[in-house]
N, C-alpha and C positions, 0 to 999 in steps of 0.2 A: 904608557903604563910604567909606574916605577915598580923595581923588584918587589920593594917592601911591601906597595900596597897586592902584590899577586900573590905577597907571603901571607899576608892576611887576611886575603881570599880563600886559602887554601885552610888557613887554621881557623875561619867560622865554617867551611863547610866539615874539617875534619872534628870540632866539636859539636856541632848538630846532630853527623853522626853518631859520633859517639852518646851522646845524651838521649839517643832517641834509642840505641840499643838497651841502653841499661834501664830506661825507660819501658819497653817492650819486655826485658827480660823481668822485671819489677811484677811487673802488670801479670804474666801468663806466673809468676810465683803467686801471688794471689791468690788466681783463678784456684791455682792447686788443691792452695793450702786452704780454699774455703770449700772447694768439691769435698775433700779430708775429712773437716770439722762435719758438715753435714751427713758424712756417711757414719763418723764419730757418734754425731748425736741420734740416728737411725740406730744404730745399733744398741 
C-alpha cells in the first residue's frame, strides 16, 4: 500500500462523512421548517 493511496482512502471516507452530515442536517431542517409552515397554516 502506497501512502498516497491510504491518503485517499482516508479523504473519501472523511468526505462521505462529511456530506452525509450536512446531508442529515439539511433533511431534519426541513422536517422543521415544514412542521412550522403547517402549524402556520392551522392557525
Amino acid at each position: 500500500m502506497s501512502p498516497l493511496l491510504i491518503l485517499l482512502v482516508f479523504l473519501l471516507i472523511f468526505l462521505g462523512i462529511y456530506a452525509f452530515m450536512t446531508y442529515r442536517r439539511d433533511s431534519e431542517k426541513r422536517a422543521r421548517d415544514k412542521r412550522r409552515n403547517e402549524f402556520h397554516d392551522r392557525v
